[in-house]
C-alpha positions in Angstrom: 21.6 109.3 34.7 19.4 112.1 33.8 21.0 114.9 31.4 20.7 117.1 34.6 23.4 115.2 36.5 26.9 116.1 36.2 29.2 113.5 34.1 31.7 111.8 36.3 34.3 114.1 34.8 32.5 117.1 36.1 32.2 115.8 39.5 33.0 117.8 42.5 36.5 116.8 44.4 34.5 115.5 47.5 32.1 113.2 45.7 35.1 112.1 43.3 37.0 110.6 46.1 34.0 109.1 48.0 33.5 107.8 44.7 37.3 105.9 44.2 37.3 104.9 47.8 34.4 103.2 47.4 35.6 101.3 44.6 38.4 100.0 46.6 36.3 96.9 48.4 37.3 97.0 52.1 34.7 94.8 53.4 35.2 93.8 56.8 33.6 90.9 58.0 34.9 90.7 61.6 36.0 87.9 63.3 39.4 88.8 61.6 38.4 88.4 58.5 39.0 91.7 55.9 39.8 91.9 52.3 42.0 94.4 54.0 42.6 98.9 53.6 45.9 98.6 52.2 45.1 100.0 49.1 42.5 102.6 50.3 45.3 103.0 53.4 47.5 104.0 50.0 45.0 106.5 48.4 44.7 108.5 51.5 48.4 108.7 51.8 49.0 109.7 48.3 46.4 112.8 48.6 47.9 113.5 52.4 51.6 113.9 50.8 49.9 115.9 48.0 49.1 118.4 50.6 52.6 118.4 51.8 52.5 116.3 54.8 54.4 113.4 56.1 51.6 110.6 56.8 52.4 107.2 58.7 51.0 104.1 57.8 50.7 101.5 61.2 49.9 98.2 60.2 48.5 96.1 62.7 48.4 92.7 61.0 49.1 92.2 56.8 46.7 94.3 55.0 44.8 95.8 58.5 46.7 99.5 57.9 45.4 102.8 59.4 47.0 106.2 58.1 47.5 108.9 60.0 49.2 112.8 59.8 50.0 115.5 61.7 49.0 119.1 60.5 50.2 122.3 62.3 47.9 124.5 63.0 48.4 128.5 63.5 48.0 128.9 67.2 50.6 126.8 68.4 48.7 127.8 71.9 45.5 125.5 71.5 44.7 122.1 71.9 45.3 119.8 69.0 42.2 118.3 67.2 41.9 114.4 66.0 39.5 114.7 62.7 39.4 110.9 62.0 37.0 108.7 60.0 37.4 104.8 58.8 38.6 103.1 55.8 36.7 99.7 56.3 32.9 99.0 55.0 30.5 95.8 56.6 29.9 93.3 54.2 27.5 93.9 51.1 25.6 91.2 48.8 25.7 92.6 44.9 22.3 90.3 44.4 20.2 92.9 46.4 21.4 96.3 45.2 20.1 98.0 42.5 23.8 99.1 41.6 27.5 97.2 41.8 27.8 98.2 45.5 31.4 98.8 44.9 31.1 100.5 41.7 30.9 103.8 43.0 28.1 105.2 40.5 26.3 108.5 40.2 22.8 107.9 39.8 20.0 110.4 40.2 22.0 112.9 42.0 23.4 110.4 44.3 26.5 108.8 44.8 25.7 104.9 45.6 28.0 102.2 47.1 29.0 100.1 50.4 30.3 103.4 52.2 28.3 106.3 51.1 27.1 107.2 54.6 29.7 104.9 56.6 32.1 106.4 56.1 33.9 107.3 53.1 32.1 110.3 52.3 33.6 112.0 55.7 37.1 110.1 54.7 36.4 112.5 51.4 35.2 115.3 52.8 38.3 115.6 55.3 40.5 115.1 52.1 39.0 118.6 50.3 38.2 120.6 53.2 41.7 120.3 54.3 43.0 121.1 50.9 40.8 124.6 50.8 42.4 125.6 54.2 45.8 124.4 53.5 45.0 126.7 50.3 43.0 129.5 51.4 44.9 130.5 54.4 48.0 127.8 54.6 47.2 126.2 57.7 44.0 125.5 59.9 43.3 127.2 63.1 45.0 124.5 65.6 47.2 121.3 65.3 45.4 118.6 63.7 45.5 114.7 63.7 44.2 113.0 60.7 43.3 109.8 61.1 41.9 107.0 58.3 41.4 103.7 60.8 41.5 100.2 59.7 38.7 97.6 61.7 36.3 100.1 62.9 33.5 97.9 62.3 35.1 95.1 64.0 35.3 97.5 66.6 38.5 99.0 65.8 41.1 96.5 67.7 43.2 96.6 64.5 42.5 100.2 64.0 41.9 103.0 66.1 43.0 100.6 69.4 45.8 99.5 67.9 47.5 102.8 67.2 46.3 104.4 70.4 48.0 101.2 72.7 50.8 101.0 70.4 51.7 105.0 69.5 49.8 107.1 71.7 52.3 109.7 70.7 51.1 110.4 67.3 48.0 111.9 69.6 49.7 114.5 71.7 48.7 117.7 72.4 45.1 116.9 71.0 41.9 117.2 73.4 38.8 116.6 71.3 38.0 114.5 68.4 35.1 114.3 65.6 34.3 111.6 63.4 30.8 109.8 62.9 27.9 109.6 63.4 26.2 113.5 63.7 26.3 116.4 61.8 23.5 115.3 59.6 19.9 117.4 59.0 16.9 116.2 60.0 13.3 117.8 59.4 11.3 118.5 62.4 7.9 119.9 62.0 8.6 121.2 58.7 11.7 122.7 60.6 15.5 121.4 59.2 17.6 121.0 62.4 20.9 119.1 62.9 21.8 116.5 65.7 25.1 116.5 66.8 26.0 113.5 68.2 27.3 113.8 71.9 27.4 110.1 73.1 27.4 107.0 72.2 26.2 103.8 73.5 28.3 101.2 75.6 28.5 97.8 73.4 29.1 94.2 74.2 29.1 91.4 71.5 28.5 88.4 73.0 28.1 84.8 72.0 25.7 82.2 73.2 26.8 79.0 73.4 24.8 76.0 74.1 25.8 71.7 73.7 24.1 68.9 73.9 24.5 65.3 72.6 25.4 64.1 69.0 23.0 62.2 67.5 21.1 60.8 64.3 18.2 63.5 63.0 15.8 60.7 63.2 16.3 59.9 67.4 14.0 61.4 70.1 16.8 64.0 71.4 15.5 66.4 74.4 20.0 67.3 74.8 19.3 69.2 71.4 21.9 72.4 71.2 20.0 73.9 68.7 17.0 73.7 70.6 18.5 75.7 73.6 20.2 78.3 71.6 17.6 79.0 69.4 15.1 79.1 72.8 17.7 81.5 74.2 18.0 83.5 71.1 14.1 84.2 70.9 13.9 84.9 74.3 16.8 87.3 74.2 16.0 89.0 71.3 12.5 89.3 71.8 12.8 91.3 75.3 11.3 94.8 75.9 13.7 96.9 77.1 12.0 99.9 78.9 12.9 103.4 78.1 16.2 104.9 79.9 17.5 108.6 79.5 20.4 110.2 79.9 21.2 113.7 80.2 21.6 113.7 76.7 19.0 111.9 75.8 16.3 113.6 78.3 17.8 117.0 76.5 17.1 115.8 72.9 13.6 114.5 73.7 12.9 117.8 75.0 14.5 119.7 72.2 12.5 117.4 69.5 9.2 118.0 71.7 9.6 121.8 70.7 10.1 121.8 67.5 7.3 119.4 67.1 5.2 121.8 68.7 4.0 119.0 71.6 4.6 118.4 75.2 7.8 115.7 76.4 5.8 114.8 79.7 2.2 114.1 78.2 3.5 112.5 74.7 6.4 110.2 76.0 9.7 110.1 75.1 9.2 106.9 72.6 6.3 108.8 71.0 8.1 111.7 70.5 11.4 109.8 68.7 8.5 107.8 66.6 7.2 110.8 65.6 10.7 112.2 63.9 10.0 110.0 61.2 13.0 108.3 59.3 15.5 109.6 62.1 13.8 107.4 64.7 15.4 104.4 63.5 18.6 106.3 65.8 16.6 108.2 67.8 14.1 105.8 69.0 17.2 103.2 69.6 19.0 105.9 71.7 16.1 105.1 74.6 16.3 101.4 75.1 19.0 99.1 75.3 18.8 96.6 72.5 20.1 92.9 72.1 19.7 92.3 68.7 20.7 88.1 67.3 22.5 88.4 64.8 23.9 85.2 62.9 23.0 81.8 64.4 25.8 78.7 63.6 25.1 74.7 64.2 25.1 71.5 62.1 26.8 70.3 59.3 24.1 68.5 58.0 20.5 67.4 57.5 20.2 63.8 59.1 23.1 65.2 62.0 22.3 66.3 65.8 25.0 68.6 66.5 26.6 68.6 70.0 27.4 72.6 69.9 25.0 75.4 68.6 26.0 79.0 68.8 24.5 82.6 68.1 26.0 86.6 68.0 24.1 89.0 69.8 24.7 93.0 69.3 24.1 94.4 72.7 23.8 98.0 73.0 23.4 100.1 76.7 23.7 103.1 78.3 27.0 103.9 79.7 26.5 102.3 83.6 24.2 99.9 82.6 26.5 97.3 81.3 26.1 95.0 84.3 22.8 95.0 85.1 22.1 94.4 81.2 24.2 91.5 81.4 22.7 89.8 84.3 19.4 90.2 82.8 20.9 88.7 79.5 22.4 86.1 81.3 18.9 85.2 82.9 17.3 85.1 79.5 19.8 82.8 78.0 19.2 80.2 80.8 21.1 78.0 82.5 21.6 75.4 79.0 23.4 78.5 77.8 26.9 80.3 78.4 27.1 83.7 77.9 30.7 84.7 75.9 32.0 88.1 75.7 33.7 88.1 72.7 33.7 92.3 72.2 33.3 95.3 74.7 34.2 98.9 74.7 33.0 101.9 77.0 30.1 104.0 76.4 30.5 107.8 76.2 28.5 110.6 77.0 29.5 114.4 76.5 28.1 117.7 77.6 26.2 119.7 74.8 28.2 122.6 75.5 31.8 124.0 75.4 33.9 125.7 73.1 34.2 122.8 69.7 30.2 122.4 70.8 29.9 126.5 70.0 32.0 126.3 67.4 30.2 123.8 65.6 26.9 125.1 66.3 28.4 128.3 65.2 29.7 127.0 62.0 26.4 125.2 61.1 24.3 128.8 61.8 26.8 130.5 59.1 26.0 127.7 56.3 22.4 127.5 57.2 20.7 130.2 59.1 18.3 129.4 61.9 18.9 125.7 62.1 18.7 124.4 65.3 21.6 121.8 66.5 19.8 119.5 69.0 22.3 116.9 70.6 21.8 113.5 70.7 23.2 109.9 71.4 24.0 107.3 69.0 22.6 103.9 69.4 26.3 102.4 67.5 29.7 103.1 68.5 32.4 104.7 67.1 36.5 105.0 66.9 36.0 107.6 69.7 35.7 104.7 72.0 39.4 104.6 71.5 40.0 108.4 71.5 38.6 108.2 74.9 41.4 106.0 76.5 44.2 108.9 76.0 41.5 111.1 77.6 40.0 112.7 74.1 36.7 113.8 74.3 34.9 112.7 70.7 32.1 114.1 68.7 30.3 112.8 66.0 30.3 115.3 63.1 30.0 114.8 59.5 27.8 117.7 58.6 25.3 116.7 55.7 23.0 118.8 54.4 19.9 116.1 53.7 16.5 116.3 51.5 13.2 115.5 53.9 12.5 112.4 51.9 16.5 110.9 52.3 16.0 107.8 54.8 19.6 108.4 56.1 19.3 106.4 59.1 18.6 103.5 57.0 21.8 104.0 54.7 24.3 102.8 57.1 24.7 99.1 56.8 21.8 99.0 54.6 21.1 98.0 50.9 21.3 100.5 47.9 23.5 103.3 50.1 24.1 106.3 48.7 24.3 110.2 49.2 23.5 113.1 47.6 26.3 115.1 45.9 25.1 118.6 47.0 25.4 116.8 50.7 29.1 116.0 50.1 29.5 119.3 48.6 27.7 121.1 52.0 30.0 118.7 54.4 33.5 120.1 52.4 32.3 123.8 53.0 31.3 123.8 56.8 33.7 121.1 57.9 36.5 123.3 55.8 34.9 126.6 58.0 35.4 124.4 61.3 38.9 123.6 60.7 39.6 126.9 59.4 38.6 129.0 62.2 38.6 126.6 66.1 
């Protein structure tokens, strides 16, 4: 660490929290199995009753706990607000980092470790910035609902589903919802703008599954079950999926267009996300469905045909589309092959306008002058997908302030994540001036 970087001591509240919370491993693998958010479940609770407030803990299964607290707000008269973020990370292999992925170390102005990005820096940043409005002016604008979910990246079903089927009550009163994954600055044409995210994609897991006959390794086998999963895998995951936009999407291809300075029509809207540079790993991804392979299982050894071979493929669509991508699927895995559902959840889409919408873009413009906020629609899902089944309309908001030459995009779920201090120290300030004054 270079002499100008501040000494762990020294370091703001924000990136000292992000910091202990990623030190507590909560790696989920999915599948149900967790090393578990008890203890971070714990952290949170301790810093919530610091504040003054009563927060509950719901455990869905041993160790799978999710915290959440009510804060009253000063106009009893508005709708309440769910701020929520989540206290699991996806799996991360110390052999290809740079750093301990769970040591939580400051480095080059950065704070680096499995959560960084997704999402313990907005579980901090939710922390301080309601600790300066409690402190500044006693209590935020409207009722809030603070929520630190267990499973989100299993796709929440021992997290933000489980308290929403189980105590829907805890949500009452509330309307609209933030969380991940928006908020952050992108450069445009030498221009910093932010995209706030006002959708998200529709996802289905599914799992292909393909038998055959058991035999020696050395026999002539055409029954072979890896043979036809791994045909159906390439075939799957090798499909070109042809540009689809949504309102949203059509409205942030067009926004991007102008601030690049070229024309939506004549370029086309995948040359105009390839052309936002890092950010097109989410904005390019927001035009297409995708059906990414992801693990492939068979065998149990060398010189052993198996009789079953199976594969996990991330399927990601516009909200609608879910059908028509699955029959397509379904045609590309074969007849050899059954297609599994083993995950789904709905796929949301907001309108870039409203009051929270104004108030964010309004909050952004005092913090940073003559940024634009362009919406946009994330390619991955979020605990809103819950949110939306009492009827809560979710936004994805963890303002960051970013350098030009920060590959955020490729942070989440990536190796060597990390963020920049002065980011967690921006996303405390405006996300403490949101709560403060909607």
């Amino acid at each position: 660490m270079s002499d100008a970087q501040p000494t762990e001591p020294d370091l703001e509240a924000t990136a000292a929290i992000a910091r202990d919370l990623i030190r507590i491993d909560t790696t989920n693998w999915g599948e149900g199995r967790s090393v578990g958010e008890t203890e971070a479940a714990q952290y949170v609770e301790a810093e919530l009753r610091d504040l003054g407030f009563a927060p509950q803990l719901f455990e869905s299964e041993p160790g799978r706990v999710s915290v959440v607290a009510r804060v009253a707000g000063r106009n009893a008269d508005k709708p309440g607000l769910v701020v929520h973020g989540h206290l699991d990370v996806v799996p991360a292999d110390p052999a290809n980092w740079t750093v301990d992925p769970f040591g939580g170390e400051v480095r080059d102005g950065m704070l680096w470790g499995r959560g960084a990005v997704d999402m313990k820096n907005m579980d901090a940043m939710m922390l301080t910035a309601l600790r300066d409005v409690v402190e500044g002016q006693g209590a935020p604008e409207r009722d809030l609902v603070i929520g630190f979910f267990a499973d989100e990246e299993a796709g929440g079903v021992l997290g933000a589903h489980h308290v929403v089927d189980t105590h829907p009550e805890v949500f009452a009163g509330a309307t609209e919802a933030i969380s991940e994954v928006g908020g952050y600055s992108v450069t445009l044409g030498g221009q910093r703008a932010y995209l706030l995210q006002t959708g998200e994609k529709a996802l289905m897991w599914i799992k292909l599954v393909a038998r055959g006959t058991a035999a020696h390794g050395s026999h002539v086998m055409r029954d072979n079950a890896v043979t036809k999963v791994a045909a159906a895998v390439a075939r799957i995951g090798a499909e070109e999926w042809p540009v689809r936009l949504s309102g949203t999407t059509e409205a942030m291809v067009r926004e991007i267009a102008r601030l690049l300075g070229v024309d939506p029509v004549t370029t086309g809207p995948d040359e105009v996300a390839l052309a936002t540079g890092s950010a097109s790993r989410f904005i390019h991804a927001a035009l297409h469905t995708t059906t990414n392979p992801t693990v492939l299982r068979a065998g149990y050894k060398h010189n052993v045909i198996p009789d079953a071979a199976e594969a996990l493929v991330d399927l990601r669509c516009l909200p609608g589309d879910e059908e028509t991508v699955l029959e397509r699927v379904r045609e590309l895995a074969g007849d050899d092959v059954e297609v599994v559902m083993t995950h789904r959840d709905v796929g949301l889409e907001q309108d870039f306008g409203g009051p929270l919408v104004d108030a964010v873009r309004g909050t952004l413009e005092r913090h940073d002058p003559g940024a634009p906020v362009l919406p946009y629609l994330l390619s991955g899902g979020t605990d809103n997908k819950a949110m939306s089944r009492l009827g809560i309309t979710g936004y994805g908001f963890v303002p960051l302030q970013l350098p030009e030459d920060v590959d955020f995009p490729a942070m989440f779920h990536g190796v060597d994540e990390r963020v920049p201090l002065d980011a967690l120290a921006f996303g405390r300030r405006v996300l403490g001036d949101l709560l403060a004054t909607y």
